[in-house]
N, C-alpha and C positions, 0 to 999 in steps of 0.2 A: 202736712208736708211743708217746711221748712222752705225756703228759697234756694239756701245754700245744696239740699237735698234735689230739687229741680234741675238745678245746673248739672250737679254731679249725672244725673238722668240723660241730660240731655246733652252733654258732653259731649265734642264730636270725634276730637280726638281726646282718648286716655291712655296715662302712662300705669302700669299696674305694676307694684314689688311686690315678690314674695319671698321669706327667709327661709336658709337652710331647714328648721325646725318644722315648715309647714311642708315640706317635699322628702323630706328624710328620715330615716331612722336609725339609730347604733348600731344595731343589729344585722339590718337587710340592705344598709345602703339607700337607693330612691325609691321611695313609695310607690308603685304604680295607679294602684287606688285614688290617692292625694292627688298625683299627678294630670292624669286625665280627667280628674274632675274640674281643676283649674282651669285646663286647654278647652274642655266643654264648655265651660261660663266665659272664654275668651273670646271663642269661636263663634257663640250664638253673639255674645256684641259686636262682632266683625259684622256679623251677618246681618246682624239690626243697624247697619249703617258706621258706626264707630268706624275709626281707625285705631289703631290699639299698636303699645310698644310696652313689652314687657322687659322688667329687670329682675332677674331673678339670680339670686343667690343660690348657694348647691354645689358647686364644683369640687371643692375639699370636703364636703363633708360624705359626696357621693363617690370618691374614688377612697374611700376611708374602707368599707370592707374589702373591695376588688384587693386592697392591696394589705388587707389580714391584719387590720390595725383597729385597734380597740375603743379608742376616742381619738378626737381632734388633737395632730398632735402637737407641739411647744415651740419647736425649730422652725425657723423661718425655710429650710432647705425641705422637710419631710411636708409642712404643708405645700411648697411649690411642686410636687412629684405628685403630690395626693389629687393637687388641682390639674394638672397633669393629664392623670389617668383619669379623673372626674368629671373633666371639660366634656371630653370625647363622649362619656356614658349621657351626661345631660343632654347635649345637644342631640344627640340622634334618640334619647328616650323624648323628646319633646317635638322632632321631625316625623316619629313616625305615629304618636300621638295628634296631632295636628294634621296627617296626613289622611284620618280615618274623618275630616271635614273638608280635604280636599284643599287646604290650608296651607300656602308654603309659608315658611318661616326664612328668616337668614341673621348669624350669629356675629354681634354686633362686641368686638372683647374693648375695655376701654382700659386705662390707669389714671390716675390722678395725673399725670402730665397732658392728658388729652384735653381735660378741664382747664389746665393752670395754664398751659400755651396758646394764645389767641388765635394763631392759624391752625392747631390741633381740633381749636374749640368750632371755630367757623368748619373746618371739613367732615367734621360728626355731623353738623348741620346738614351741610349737603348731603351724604350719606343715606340720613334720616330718611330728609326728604324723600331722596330719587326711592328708597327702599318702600316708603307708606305709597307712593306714586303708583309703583308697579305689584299694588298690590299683596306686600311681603310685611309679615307681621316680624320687627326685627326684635331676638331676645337678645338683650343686653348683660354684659356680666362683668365684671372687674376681671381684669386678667390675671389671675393671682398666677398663676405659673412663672409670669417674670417681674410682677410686684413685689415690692422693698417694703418700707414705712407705709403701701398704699393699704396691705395687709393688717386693720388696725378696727376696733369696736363702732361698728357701723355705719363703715363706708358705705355698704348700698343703700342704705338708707338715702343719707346725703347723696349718693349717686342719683338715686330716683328722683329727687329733687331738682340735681340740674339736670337732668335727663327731659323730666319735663318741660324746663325754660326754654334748653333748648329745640325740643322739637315742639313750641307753641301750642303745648297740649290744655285742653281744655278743663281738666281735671287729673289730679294723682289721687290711686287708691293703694296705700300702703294695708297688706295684707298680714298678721302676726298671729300667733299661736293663744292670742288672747282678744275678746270679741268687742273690743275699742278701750278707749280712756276711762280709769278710776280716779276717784278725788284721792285713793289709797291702794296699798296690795289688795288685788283681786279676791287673795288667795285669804280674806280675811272678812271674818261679819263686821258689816257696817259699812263699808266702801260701797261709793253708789258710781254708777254707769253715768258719766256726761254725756249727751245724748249730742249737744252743740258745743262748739266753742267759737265765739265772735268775736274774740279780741285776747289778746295777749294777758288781758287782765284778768281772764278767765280761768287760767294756769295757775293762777297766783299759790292756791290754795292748793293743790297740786303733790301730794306727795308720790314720788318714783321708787319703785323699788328695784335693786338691784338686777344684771342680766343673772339667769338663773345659770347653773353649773353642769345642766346636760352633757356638755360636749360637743353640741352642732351646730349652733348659731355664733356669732358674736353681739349683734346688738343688743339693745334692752329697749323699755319702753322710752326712755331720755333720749336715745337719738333716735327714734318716732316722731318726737313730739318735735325734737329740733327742725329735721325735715319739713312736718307739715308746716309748722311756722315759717320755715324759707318760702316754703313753696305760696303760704295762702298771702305772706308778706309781699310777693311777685305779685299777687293779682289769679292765683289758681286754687280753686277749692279743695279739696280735700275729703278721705273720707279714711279714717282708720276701724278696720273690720278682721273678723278670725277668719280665715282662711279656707276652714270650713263651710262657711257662708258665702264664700265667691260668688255663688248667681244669687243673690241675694242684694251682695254689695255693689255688682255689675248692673242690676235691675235698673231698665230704661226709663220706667215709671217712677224712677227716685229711690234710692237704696232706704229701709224702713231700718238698716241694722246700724250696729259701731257706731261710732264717735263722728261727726262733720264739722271740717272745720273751713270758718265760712272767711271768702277771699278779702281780708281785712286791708290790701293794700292795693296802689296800681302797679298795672302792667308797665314794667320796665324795658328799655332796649337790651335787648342779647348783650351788648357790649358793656355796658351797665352792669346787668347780674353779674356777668362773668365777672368784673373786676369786683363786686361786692361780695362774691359767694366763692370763686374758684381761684381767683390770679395768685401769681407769687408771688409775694412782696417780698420786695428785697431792699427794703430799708424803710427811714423814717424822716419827717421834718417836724419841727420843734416851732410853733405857730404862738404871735401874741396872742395877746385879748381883742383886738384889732381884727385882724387875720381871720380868725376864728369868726367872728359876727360876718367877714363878708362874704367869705365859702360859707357857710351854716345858714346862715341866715338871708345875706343877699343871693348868693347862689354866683358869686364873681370869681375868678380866678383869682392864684394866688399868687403874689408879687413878690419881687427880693425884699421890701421893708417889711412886712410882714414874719420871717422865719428870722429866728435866732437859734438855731442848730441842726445839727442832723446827722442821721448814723446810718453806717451800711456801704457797702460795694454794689453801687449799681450805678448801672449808666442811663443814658438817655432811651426813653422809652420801656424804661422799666418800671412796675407799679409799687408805692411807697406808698408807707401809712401818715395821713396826718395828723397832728400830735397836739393839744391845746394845752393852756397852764398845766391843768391838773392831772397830766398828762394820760388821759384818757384821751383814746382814737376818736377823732370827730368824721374824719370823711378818708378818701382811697384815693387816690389820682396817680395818671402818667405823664411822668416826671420829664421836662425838658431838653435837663442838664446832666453830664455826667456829676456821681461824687468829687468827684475830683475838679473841679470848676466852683461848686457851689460857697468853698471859705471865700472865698476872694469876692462875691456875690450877694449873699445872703447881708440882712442888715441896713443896705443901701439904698437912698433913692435911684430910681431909674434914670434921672437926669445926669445922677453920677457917673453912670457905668457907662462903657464904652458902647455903639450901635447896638454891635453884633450880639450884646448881651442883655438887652431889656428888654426883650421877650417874658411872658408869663412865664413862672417855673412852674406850674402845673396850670393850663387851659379850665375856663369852665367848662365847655363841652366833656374835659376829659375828668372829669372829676363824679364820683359818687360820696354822698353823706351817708353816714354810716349812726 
Protein backbone atom coordinates (compact mmCIF):
# COMPACT_ATOMS: atom_id res chain seq x y z
CA UNK A 1 0.00 0.00 0.00
CA UNK A 2 1.44 3.06 -1.55
CA UNK A 3 1.36 6.39 0.50
CA UNK A 4 -0.56 8.22 -1.95
CA UNK A 5 -3.21 5.19 -1.50
CA UNK A 6 -3.21 5.77 2.51
CA UNK A 7 -4.23 9.14 2.27
CA UNK A 8 -6.83 8.62 -0.34
CA UNK A 9 -8.11 5.93 2.78
CA UNK A 10 -7.97 8.18 5.16
CA UNK A 11 -9.18 11.20 3.69
CA UNK A 12 -11.46 13.07 5.75
CA UNK A 13 -13.08 14.93 3.49
CA UNK A 14 -13.69 13.57 -0.29
CA UNK A 15 -14.98 15.05 -3.25
CA UNK A 16 -16.36 12.12 -5.69
CA UNK A 17 -17.32 12.59 -9.73
CA UNK A 18 -19.21 10.59 -11.59
CA UNK A 19 -19.94 10.77 -15.48
CA UNK A 20 -23.11 10.61 -17.39
CA UNK A 21 -21.88 7.16 -18.89
CA UNK A 22 -21.57 5.52 -15.34
CA UNK A 23 -25.36 6.63 -14.23
CA UNK A 24 -27.10 6.28 -17.51
CA UNK A 25 -28.14 4.60 -20.31
CA UNK A 26 -29.66 5.35 -24.10
CA UNK A 27 -32.29 3.38 -23.74
CA UNK A 28 -33.75 3.62 -20.06
CA UNK A 29 -32.67 6.99 -19.13
CA UNK A 30 -30.90 6.59 -15.20
CA UNK A 31 -29.76 3.36 -14.18
CA UNK A 32 -31.23 2.48 -10.90
CA UNK A 33 -28.84 -0.40 -10.42
CA UNK A 34 -25.57 1.99 -11.17
CA UNK A 35 -27.35 4.43 -9.10
CA UNK A 36 -27.75 3.09 -5.81
CA UNK A 37 -24.81 1.28 -5.89
CA UNK A 38 -22.79 4.62 -6.01
CA UNK A 39 -25.15 6.22 -3.05
CA UNK A 40 -24.20 2.80 -0.96
CA UNK A 41 -20.36 3.15 -1.27
CA UNK A 42 -21.12 7.03 -0.59
CA UNK A 43 -23.15 6.37 2.39
CA UNK A 44 -21.01 3.78 4.07
CA UNK A 45 -17.95 6.58 3.82
CA UNK A 46 -20.17 9.11 5.41
CA UNK A 47 -20.73 6.59 7.93
CA UNK A 48 -17.09 5.66 8.31
CA UNK A 49 -16.52 9.26 9.35
CA UNK A 50 -15.76 11.13 5.81
CA UNK A 51 -17.40 14.06 4.72
CA UNK A 52 -18.15 13.58 1.13
CA UNK A 53 -19.39 16.05 -1.81
CA UNK A 54 -20.41 14.58 -4.86
CA UNK A 55 -20.27 15.94 -8.48
CA UNK A 56 -22.11 14.19 -10.61
CA UNK A 57 -22.87 14.62 -14.20
CA UNK A 58 -26.45 13.15 -15.61
CA UNK A 59 -28.83 15.75 -16.01
CA UNK A 60 -29.07 15.82 -19.97
CA UNK A 61 -28.44 12.74 -20.54
CA UNK A 62 -31.26 11.58 -17.86
CA UNK A 63 -34.10 13.78 -19.26
CA UNK A 64 -32.88 12.24 -22.83
CA UNK A 65 -35.67 9.38 -22.73
CA UNK A 66 -38.42 11.26 -20.43
CA UNK A 67 -38.45 13.52 -23.40
CA UNK A 68 -38.38 10.59 -26.36
CA UNK A 69 -35.09 11.52 -27.68
CA UNK A 70 -32.82 9.11 -29.01
CA UNK A 71 -29.02 10.46 -28.23
CA UNK A 72 -27.59 13.51 -26.74
CA UNK A 73 -28.81 15.93 -28.74
CA UNK A 74 -26.51 18.93 -30.95
CA UNK A 75 -28.43 22.25 -30.07
CA UNK A 76 -27.49 24.21 -27.44
CA UNK A 77 -31.42 24.96 -26.74
CA UNK A 78 -32.63 20.98 -26.76
CA UNK A 79 -29.79 20.13 -24.37
CA UNK A 80 -30.83 23.01 -21.91
CA UNK A 81 -34.79 21.51 -21.94
CA UNK A 82 -33.23 17.80 -21.75
CA UNK A 83 -31.25 19.18 -18.46
CA UNK A 84 -34.40 20.60 -17.61
CA UNK A 85 -36.37 17.77 -17.27
CA UNK A 86 -33.13 15.76 -16.24
CA UNK A 87 -32.14 17.95 -13.27
CA UNK A 88 -35.65 17.30 -11.53
CA UNK A 89 -35.27 13.18 -12.42
CA UNK A 90 -31.62 13.04 -10.90
CA UNK A 91 -31.98 14.83 -7.97
CA UNK A 92 -34.99 13.25 -6.26
CA UNK A 93 -33.65 9.64 -8.03
CA UNK A 94 -30.46 10.32 -5.71
CA UNK A 95 -32.87 11.90 -2.44
CA UNK A 96 -34.66 9.05 -2.33
CA UNK A 97 -31.84 6.70 -2.78
CA UNK A 98 -29.87 8.33 -0.10
CA UNK A 99 -32.94 8.34 1.93
CA UNK A 100 -33.08 4.47 2.34
CA UNK A 101 -29.40 5.45 4.81
CA UNK A 102 -31.33 8.12 6.33
CA UNK A 103 -28.89 10.35 4.28
CA UNK A 104 -30.01 13.97 3.47
CA UNK A 105 -28.58 15.26 0.48
CA UNK A 106 -28.95 19.18 -0.84
CA UNK A 107 -28.47 20.24 -4.60
CA UNK A 108 -25.56 22.41 -5.13
CA UNK A 109 -26.13 23.84 -9.43
CA UNK A 110 -22.98 25.89 -10.13
CA UNK A 111 -21.74 27.60 -13.96
CA UNK A 112 -18.49 28.49 -14.78
CA UNK A 113 -19.15 32.16 -13.57
CA UNK A 114 -19.41 30.91 -10.01
CA UNK A 115 -15.76 29.74 -10.42
CA UNK A 116 -14.39 32.83 -12.55
CA UNK A 117 -16.14 35.55 -10.06
CA UNK A 118 -14.24 35.78 -6.64
CA UNK A 119 -17.32 36.71 -4.62
CA UNK A 120 -19.31 33.66 -6.60
CA UNK A 121 -16.22 31.58 -5.69
CA UNK A 122 -15.90 32.71 -1.86
CA UNK A 123 -19.97 32.13 -1.28
CA UNK A 124 -19.75 28.30 -2.76
CA UNK A 125 -17.42 28.23 -0.05
CA UNK A 126 -19.56 29.17 2.57
CA UNK A 127 -22.21 27.23 1.10
CA UNK A 128 -20.15 24.13 1.24
CA UNK A 129 -19.27 24.58 4.49
CA UNK A 130 -22.47 25.37 6.41
CA UNK A 131 -23.99 22.26 4.06
CA UNK A 132 -20.93 19.45 5.17
CA UNK A 133 -21.69 21.27 8.94
CA UNK A 134 -25.18 20.29 9.09
CA UNK A 135 -24.57 17.20 8.04
CA UNK A 136 -25.85 17.19 4.19
CA UNK A 137 -23.90 15.52 1.57
CA UNK A 138 -24.17 18.43 -1.20
CA UNK A 139 -24.49 17.01 -5.04
CA UNK A 140 -23.06 19.26 -7.10
CA UNK A 141 -23.86 19.63 -11.00
CA UNK A 142 -23.27 22.36 -13.71
CA UNK A 143 -26.33 24.09 -14.33
CA UNK A 144 -26.68 23.20 -17.95
CA UNK A 145 -30.23 24.43 -18.09
CA UNK A 146 -28.96 28.05 -18.21
CA UNK A 147 -25.27 27.30 -19.29
CA UNK A 148 -23.72 28.90 -22.64
CA UNK A 149 -19.94 27.99 -23.65
CA UNK A 150 -20.15 26.26 -19.88
CA UNK A 151 -21.83 23.28 -21.94
CA UNK A 152 -18.45 22.00 -23.45
CA UNK A 153 -15.99 18.37 -23.29
CA UNK A 154 -15.39 18.09 -19.69
CA UNK A 155 -16.51 20.55 -17.67
CA UNK A 156 -17.11 18.32 -14.62
CA UNK A 157 -14.31 17.02 -14.69
CA UNK A 158 -12.57 20.37 -14.29
CA UNK A 159 -15.48 21.23 -12.00
CA UNK A 160 -14.41 18.30 -9.55
CA UNK A 161 -11.24 19.77 -9.45
CA UNK A 162 -12.22 23.11 -8.15
CA UNK A 163 -14.89 21.63 -6.31
CA UNK A 164 -12.37 20.11 -4.30
CA UNK A 165 -9.99 23.25 -3.70
CA UNK A 166 -12.58 24.76 -2.84
CA UNK A 167 -14.24 22.82 -0.29
CA UNK A 168 -10.51 21.82 1.25
CA UNK A 169 -11.16 18.15 0.45
CA UNK A 170 -8.76 15.85 1.29
CA UNK A 171 -8.91 13.73 -1.78
CA UNK A 172 -10.82 13.58 -5.29
CA UNK A 173 -11.94 10.33 -6.67
CA UNK A 174 -12.79 10.83 -10.35
CA UNK A 175 -15.07 7.72 -11.16
CA UNK A 176 -15.26 6.64 -15.35
CA UNK A 177 -16.61 3.87 -17.29
CA UNK A 178 -13.03 2.58 -17.55
CA UNK A 179 -11.01 0.95 -14.41
CA UNK A 180 -8.09 3.93 -14.16
CA UNK A 181 -4.99 5.03 -16.56
CA UNK A 182 -3.55 3.25 -19.67
CA UNK A 183 0.01 3.97 -21.12
CA UNK A 184 -2.62 3.22 -24.28
CA UNK A 185 -6.34 2.44 -25.60
CA UNK A 186 -7.68 0.16 -23.13
CA UNK A 187 -9.60 -1.34 -25.60
CA UNK A 188 -6.30 -2.75 -27.08
CA UNK A 189 -3.47 -5.76 -26.30
CA UNK A 190 -0.61 -4.42 -24.79
CA UNK A 191 -1.81 -1.30 -22.93
CA UNK A 192 -0.90 -1.75 -19.30
CA UNK A 193 -2.72 -0.35 -16.13
CA UNK A 194 -0.57 2.66 -14.22
CA UNK A 195 -1.18 1.66 -11.10
CA UNK A 196 0.72 5.29 -9.74
CA UNK A 197 1.42 8.47 -11.06
CA UNK A 198 3.91 10.75 -9.05
CA UNK A 199 4.81 13.20 -11.23
CA UNK A 200 3.80 14.82 -14.20
CA UNK A 201 6.61 13.11 -15.89
CA UNK A 202 4.84 10.02 -15.58
CA UNK A 203 2.25 10.97 -18.38
CA UNK A 204 4.86 11.58 -20.56
CA UNK A 205 4.53 8.41 -22.34
CA UNK A 206 0.84 8.46 -22.13
CA UNK A 207 -1.14 8.05 -25.12
CA UNK A 208 -5.12 9.28 -24.97
CA UNK A 209 -7.58 7.95 -26.91
CA UNK A 210 -10.46 9.75 -28.15
CA UNK A 211 -14.04 10.51 -25.97
CA UNK A 212 -15.91 7.43 -27.45
CA UNK A 213 -19.31 8.24 -29.57
CA UNK A 214 -22.07 6.77 -27.25
CA UNK A 215 -24.06 9.72 -26.92
CA UNK A 216 -23.95 10.30 -23.01
CA UNK A 217 -21.09 11.61 -21.69
CA UNK A 218 -18.78 14.31 -23.03
CA UNK A 219 -15.44 13.91 -21.54
CA UNK A 220 -12.75 11.61 -22.36
CA UNK A 221 -9.87 10.18 -20.49
CA UNK A 222 -7.64 13.75 -21.39
CA UNK A 223 -9.83 15.87 -19.29
CA UNK A 224 -9.26 13.03 -16.30
CA UNK A 225 -6.12 13.28 -16.48
CA UNK A 226 -6.11 17.26 -16.68
CA UNK A 227 -8.20 17.32 -13.51
CA UNK A 228 -6.22 15.05 -11.57
CA UNK A 229 -3.17 17.01 -12.45
CA UNK A 230 -4.96 20.27 -11.10
CA UNK A 231 -6.01 18.82 -8.39
CA UNK A 232 -2.76 16.60 -7.21
CA UNK A 233 -0.74 20.07 -8.59
CA UNK A 234 -2.85 21.80 -5.38
CA UNK A 235 -1.53 19.60 -2.97
CA UNK A 236 -4.79 16.70 -3.26
CA UNK A 237 -4.44 13.22 -4.08
CA UNK A 238 -6.23 11.67 -6.31
CA UNK A 239 -7.54 8.45 -7.42
CA UNK A 240 -9.01 7.58 -10.90
CA UNK A 241 -11.24 4.22 -10.81
CA UNK A 242 -14.40 2.46 -12.87
CA UNK A 243 -17.41 3.21 -11.48
CA UNK A 244 -18.25 -0.01 -10.83
CA UNK A 245 -15.71 -0.30 -8.28
CA UNK A 246 -17.00 2.60 -6.07
CA UNK A 247 -16.70 0.64 -2.77
CA UNK A 248 -13.71 -0.56 -3.62
CA UNK A 249 -12.26 2.93 -4.56
CA UNK A 250 -14.07 4.40 -1.47
CA UNK A 251 -12.27 1.61 0.72
CA UNK A 252 -10.97 3.38 4.11
CA UNK A 253 -8.21 0.82 4.17
CA UNK A 254 -6.69 2.37 1.01
CA UNK A 255 -8.39 1.87 -2.39
CA UNK A 256 -6.37 -1.47 -4.04
CA UNK A 257 -8.14 -0.46 -7.69
CA UNK A 258 -7.48 2.56 -10.65
CA UNK A 259 -4.94 4.67 -11.09
CA UNK A 260 -3.46 7.02 -7.88
CA UNK A 261 -2.24 9.98 -8.38
CA UNK A 262 0.10 11.13 -5.82
CA UNK A 263 -0.24 15.03 -4.41
CA UNK A 264 2.84 16.27 -6.37
CA UNK A 265 2.41 19.80 -5.41
CA UNK A 266 1.56 22.35 -2.25
CA UNK A 267 -1.50 23.35 -0.81
CA UNK A 268 -2.24 26.74 -2.28
CA UNK A 269 -4.55 29.63 -0.76
CA UNK A 270 -8.30 29.40 -2.30
CA UNK A 271 -7.47 32.96 -3.73
CA UNK A 272 -4.38 31.58 -5.46
CA UNK A 273 -6.11 28.53 -7.17
CA UNK A 274 -8.91 30.56 -8.07
CA UNK A 275 -6.81 33.02 -10.14
CA UNK A 276 -4.52 29.94 -11.46
CA UNK A 277 -7.42 27.49 -12.38
CA UNK A 278 -10.79 29.57 -12.67
CA UNK A 279 -10.52 33.64 -12.95
CA UNK A 280 -11.37 35.61 -16.14
CA UNK A 281 -8.69 37.05 -17.58
CA UNK A 282 -9.33 39.73 -19.28
CA UNK A 283 -6.26 40.77 -20.92
CA UNK A 284 -2.46 40.68 -20.97
CA UNK A 285 1.07 42.50 -20.12
CA UNK A 286 4.11 42.19 -22.23
CA UNK A 287 7.00 41.73 -19.46
CA UNK A 288 11.08 42.09 -20.15
CA UNK A 289 13.65 39.71 -19.44
CA UNK A 290 14.08 41.68 -16.21
CA UNK A 291 10.50 41.57 -15.13
CA UNK A 292 10.20 38.06 -15.69
CA UNK A 293 13.36 36.99 -13.38
CA UNK A 294 11.72 39.13 -10.52
CA UNK A 295 7.96 37.83 -10.51
CA UNK A 296 9.38 34.07 -11.45
CA UNK A 297 11.94 33.82 -9.79
CA UNK A 298 12.15 36.55 -6.97
CA UNK A 299 8.57 36.20 -6.43
CA UNK A 300 8.38 40.49 -6.34
CA UNK A 301 5.88 42.59 -7.85
CA UNK A 302 5.65 43.97 -10.92
CA UNK A 303 6.71 47.58 -11.67
CA UNK A 304 6.01 50.13 -14.65
CA UNK A 305 9.74 49.56 -15.97
CA UNK A 306 9.40 46.27 -16.36
CA UNK A 307 6.12 45.96 -19.10
CA UNK A 308 6.51 47.08 -22.60
CA UNK A 309 2.93 46.32 -23.66
CA UNK A 310 -0.33 45.16 -23.22
CA UNK A 311 -3.80 44.05 -24.53
CA UNK A 312 -7.40 43.90 -23.43
CA UNK A 313 -10.30 46.01 -21.81
CA UNK A 314 -9.89 45.57 -18.33
CA UNK A 315 -9.88 47.71 -15.54
CA UNK A 316 -8.50 47.77 -12.19
CA UNK A 317 -8.86 44.62 -10.29
CA UNK A 318 -9.23 42.61 -13.09
CA UNK A 319 -7.00 39.42 -13.50
CA UNK A 320 -4.44 39.48 -16.60
CA UNK A 321 -2.10 37.22 -17.97
CA UNK A 322 1.70 37.82 -17.70
CA UNK A 323 3.50 37.58 -20.78
CA UNK A 324 7.50 36.99 -21.05
CA UNK A 325 9.79 37.52 -24.47
CA UNK A 326 8.89 34.41 -25.85
CA UNK A 327 5.61 35.20 -25.28
CA UNK A 328 4.69 32.40 -23.26
CA UNK A 329 2.45 32.97 -19.98
CA UNK A 330 4.79 32.98 -16.98
CA UNK A 331 2.37 34.00 -14.02
CA UNK A 332 -1.48 35.49 -13.45
CA UNK A 333 -2.05 38.65 -11.25
CA UNK A 334 -4.60 41.39 -10.28
CA UNK A 335 -4.11 44.19 -12.09
CA UNK A 336 -3.85 47.79 -10.37
CA UNK A 337 -4.50 49.96 -13.09
CA UNK A 338 -7.20 50.43 -15.48
CA UNK A 339 -6.33 49.68 -19.57
CA UNK A 340 -6.59 52.81 -20.13
CA UNK A 341 -4.01 54.40 -17.75
CA UNK A 342 -1.36 51.94 -18.30
CA UNK A 343 0.27 53.66 -22.14
CA UNK A 344 1.15 56.72 -20.26
CA UNK A 345 2.76 54.37 -17.46
CA UNK A 346 4.17 51.41 -18.57
CA UNK A 347 8.02 51.82 -19.54
CA UNK A 348 8.92 54.32 -16.95
CA UNK A 349 10.75 54.63 -13.72
CA UNK A 350 8.65 55.17 -10.78
CA UNK A 351 10.69 58.36 -9.99
CA UNK A 352 9.30 59.48 -13.14
CA UNK A 353 5.56 59.16 -12.59
CA UNK A 354 3.55 61.31 -10.82
CA UNK A 355 2.61 59.90 -6.72
CA UNK A 356 -0.54 58.77 -7.35
CA UNK A 357 0.87 56.32 -9.92
CA UNK A 358 3.87 54.34 -8.55
CA UNK A 359 2.09 51.82 -7.09
CA UNK A 360 2.93 48.20 -8.26
CA UNK A 361 0.94 47.29 -11.36
CA UNK A 362 0.36 43.95 -10.08
CA UNK A 363 1.15 43.27 -5.97
CA UNK A 364 3.36 40.17 -5.10
CA UNK A 365 0.73 39.03 -2.88
CA UNK A 366 -1.65 39.27 -5.78
CA UNK A 367 0.12 37.36 -8.15
CA UNK A 368 0.28 33.43 -9.15
CA UNK A 369 3.28 31.72 -11.32
CA UNK A 370 1.96 29.82 -13.58
Amino acid sequence: MTDTRRLLGDARRVVVKVGSSSLTSLAGGLDPARLHRLVDALAARRAAGSQVVLVSSGAIAAGLAPLGLARRPRDLATQQAAASVGQLQLAHAYSASFLRHDQRIGQVLLTADDMIRRSHYRNAQRTFERLLGLDVIPVVNENDTVATDEIRVGDNDRLAALVAHIVGADALVLLSDVDGLYDGDPRRPGSTLLAEVDSPADLEAVSVAKPGSGGLGTGGMGTKITAAATASAAGIPVLLAAADEVADALDTDGPKVGTAFRASGRRMSARLFWMKHAADVRGRLDLDPGAVTAVVERRRSLLAPGVHGLDGDFVSGDVVDLVGPQGIVVARGVVNYDAAELPGIIGRRSSDLPRHYRREIVHADDLVVL
